[in-house]
C-alpha positions as CSV (number, residue, x, y, z in Angstrom):
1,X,0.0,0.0,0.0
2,X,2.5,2.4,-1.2
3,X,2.6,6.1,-1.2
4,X,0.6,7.7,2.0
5,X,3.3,9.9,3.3
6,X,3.6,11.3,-0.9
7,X,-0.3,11.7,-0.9
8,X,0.3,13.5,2.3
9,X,3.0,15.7,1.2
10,X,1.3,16.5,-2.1
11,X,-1.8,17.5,-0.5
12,X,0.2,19.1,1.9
13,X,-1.2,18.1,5.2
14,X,-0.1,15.9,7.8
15,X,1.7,12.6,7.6
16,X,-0.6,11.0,10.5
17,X,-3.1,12.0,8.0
18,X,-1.8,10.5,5.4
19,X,-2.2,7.4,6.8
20,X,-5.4,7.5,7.9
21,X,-6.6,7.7,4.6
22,X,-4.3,4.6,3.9
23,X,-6.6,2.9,6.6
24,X,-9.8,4.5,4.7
25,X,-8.8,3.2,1.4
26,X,-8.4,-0.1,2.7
27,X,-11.8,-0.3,3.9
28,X,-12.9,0.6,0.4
29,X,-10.3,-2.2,-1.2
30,X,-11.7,-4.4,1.3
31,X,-15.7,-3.9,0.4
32,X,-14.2,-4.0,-3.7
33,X,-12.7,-7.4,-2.6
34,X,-15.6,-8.7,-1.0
35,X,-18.0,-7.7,-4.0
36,X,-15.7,-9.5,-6.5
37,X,-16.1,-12.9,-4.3
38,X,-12.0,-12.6,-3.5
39,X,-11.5,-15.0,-0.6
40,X,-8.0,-13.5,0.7
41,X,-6.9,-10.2,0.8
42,X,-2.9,-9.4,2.2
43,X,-1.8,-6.1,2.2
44,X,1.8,-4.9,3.3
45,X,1.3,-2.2,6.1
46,X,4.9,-1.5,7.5
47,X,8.2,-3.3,6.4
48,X,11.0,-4.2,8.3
49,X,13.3,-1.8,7.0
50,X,10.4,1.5,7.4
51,X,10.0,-0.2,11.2
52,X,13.6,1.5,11.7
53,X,11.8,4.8,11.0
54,X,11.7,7.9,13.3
55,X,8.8,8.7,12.1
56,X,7.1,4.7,13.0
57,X,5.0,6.5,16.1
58,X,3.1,8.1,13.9
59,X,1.8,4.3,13.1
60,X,1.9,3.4,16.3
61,X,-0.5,6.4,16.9
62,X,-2.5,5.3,14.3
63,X,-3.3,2.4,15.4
64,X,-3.9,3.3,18.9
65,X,-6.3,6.3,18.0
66,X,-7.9,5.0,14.9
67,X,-8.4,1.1,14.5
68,X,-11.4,0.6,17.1
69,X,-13.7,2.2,14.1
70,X,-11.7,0.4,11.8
71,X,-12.5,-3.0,13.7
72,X,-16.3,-2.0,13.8
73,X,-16.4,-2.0,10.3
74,X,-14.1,-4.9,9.4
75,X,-16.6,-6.9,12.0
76,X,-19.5,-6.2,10.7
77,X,-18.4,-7.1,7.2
78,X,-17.3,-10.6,9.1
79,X,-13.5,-10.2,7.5
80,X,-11.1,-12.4,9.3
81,X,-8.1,-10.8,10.3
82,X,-3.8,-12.0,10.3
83,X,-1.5,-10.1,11.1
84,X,1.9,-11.3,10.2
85,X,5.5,-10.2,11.0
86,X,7.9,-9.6,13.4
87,X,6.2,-8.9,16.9
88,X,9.4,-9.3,19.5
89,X,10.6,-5.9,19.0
90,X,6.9,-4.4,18.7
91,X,5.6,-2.1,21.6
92,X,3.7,-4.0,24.3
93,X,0.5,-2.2,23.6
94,X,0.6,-2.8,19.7
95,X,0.7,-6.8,20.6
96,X,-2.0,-6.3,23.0
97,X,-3.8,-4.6,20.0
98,X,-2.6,-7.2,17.5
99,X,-4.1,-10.0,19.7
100,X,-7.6,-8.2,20.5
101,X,-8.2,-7.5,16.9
102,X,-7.1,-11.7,15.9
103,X,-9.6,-12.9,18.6
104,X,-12.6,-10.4,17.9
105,X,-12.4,-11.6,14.2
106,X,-11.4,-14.9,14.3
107,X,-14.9,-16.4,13.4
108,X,-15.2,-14.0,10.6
109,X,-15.5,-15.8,6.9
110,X,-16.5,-13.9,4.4
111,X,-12.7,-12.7,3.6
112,X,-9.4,-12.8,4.9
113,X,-7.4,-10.1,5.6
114,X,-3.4,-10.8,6.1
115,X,-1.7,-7.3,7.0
116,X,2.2,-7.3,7.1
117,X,3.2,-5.3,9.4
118,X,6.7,-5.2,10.7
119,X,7.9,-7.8,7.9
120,X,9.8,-8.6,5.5
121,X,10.4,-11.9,3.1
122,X,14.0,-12.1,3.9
123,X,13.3,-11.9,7.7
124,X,10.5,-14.5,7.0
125,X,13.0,-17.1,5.4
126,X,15.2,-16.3,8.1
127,X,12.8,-17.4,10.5
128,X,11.5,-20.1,8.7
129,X,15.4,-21.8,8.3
130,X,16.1,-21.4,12.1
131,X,12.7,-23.3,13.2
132,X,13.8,-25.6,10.5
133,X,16.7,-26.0,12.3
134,X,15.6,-26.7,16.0
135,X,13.2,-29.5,14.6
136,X,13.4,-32.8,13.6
137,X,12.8,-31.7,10.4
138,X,16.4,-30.4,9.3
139,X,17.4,-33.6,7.6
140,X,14.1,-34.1,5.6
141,X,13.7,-30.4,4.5
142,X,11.6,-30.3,1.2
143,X,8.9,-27.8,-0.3
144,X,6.5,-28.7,2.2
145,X,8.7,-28.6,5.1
146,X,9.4,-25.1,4.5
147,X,6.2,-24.1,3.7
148,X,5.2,-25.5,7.0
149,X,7.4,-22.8,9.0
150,X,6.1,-19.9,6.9
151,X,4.1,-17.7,9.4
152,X,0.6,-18.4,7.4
153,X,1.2,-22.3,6.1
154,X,-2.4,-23.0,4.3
155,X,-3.3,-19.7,2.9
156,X,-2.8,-19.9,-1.0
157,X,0.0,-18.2,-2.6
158,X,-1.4,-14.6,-4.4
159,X,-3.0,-15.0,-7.8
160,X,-2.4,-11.3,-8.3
161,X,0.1,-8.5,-6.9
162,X,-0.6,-4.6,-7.3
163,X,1.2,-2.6,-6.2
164,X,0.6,1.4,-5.9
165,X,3.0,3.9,-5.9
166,X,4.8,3.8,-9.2
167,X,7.5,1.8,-8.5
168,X,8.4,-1.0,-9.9
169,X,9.6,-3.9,-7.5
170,X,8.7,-6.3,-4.5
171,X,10.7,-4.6,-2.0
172,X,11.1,-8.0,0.0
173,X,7.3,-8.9,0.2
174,X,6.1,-12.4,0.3
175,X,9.3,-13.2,-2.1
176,X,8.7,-17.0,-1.0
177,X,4.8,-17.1,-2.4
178,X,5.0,-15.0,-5.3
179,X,7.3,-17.3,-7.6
180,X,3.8,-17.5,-9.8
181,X,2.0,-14.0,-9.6
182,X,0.7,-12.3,-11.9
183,X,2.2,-8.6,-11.0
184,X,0.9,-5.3,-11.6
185,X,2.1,-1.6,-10.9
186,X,0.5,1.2,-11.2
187,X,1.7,5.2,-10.7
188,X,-1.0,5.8,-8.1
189,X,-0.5,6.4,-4.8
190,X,-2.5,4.1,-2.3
191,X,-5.2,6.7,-1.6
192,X,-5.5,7.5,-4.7
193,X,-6.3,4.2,-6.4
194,X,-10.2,3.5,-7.6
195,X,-12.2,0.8,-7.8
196,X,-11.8,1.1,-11.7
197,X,-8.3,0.8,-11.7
198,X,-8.9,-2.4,-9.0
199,X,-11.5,-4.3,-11.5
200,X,-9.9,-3.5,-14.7
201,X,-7.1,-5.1,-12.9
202,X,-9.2,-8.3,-12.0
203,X,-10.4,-8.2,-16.0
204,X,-6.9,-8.3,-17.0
205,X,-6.3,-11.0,-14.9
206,X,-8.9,-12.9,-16.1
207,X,-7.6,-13.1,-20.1
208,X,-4.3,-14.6,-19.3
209,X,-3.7,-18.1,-19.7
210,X,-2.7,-19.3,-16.6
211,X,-0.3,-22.9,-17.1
């Protein structure tokens, strides 16, 4: 979700409300989602690297101040909620939060939202190789092993990738799952983009000739 502190800057107001209308436009990706039957949704909300920040409070604030109406929403839609990454350098009260918001919507079905926050694919593998390694697992490792260890084992690698923004790369999301998706990048920032842009996306999606 690429591009709320540019939005921000060229609309010149805050970067705190910059990101709250990151948070707004995912509620409106996630109703698009839902009306085109999508079953999972993952979205990358803070890497690894931006964690290092100074300006990462300003999340951290979001979060705090903004995500009980953002819950509301997401529960009455019955969307399912993961949130994946690195927690054990994560402020006590943003686990806390984490937690709350996985047990409030853990009965939720209709979609599935994966949020990564604090991660990054490299940091993933990472993991994944050193849990490999304390099991009994280490001289058997194969496909399935190391899927096993990922931090979300039976979701189903992306069909599609967009990515907002304008930039062209992966910047070290889901590098793992994405060895067969179909990727897309488009100049607009994340609060920018439109439910037009989203379909014609799906349409697109739909023509190729997937082997």
């Amino acid at each position: 979700m690429d591009g709320n502190a540019r939005w921000a800057k060229k609309n010149k107001l805050s970067l705190e409300k910059g990101y709250k209308k990151g948070i707004e436009k995912l509620n409106k990706v996630v109703d698009i989602s839902i009306e085109n039957k999508i079953n999972y949704l993952s979205v990358f909300a803070l890497s690894t690297e931006n964690f290092k920040r100074k300006n990462v409070h300003i999340i951290f604030n979001i979060i705090t101040n903004f995500l009980d109406e953002f819950i509301n929403k997401i529960n009455k839609e019955k969307v399912k909620i993961n949130i994946f990454g690195n927690r054990s350098n994560l402020p006590n009260k943003i686990i806390k939060i984490f937690n709350d918001i996985e047990k409030k919507t853990k009965n939720n079905k209709k979609i599935i939202l994966n949020v990564g926050f604090n991660y990054g694919s490299k940091d993933e593998i990472m993991m994944c190789i050193k849990k490999i390694k304390k099991s009994k697992e280490i001289d058997s490792i194969n496909e399935k092993v190391i899927r096993k260890n990922l931090y979300f084992p039976n979701i189903p690698d992306p069909d599609i990738l967009i990515r907002t923004g304008g930039f062209n790369r992966l910047s070290n999301f889901l590098l793992y799952q994405l060895s067969y998706t179909e990727l897309f990048f488009i100049k607009s920032l994340w609060p920018d983009i439109t439910k037009k842009q989203i379909e014609s996306i799906f349409m697109q999606y739909q023509k190729i000739e997937r082997k």
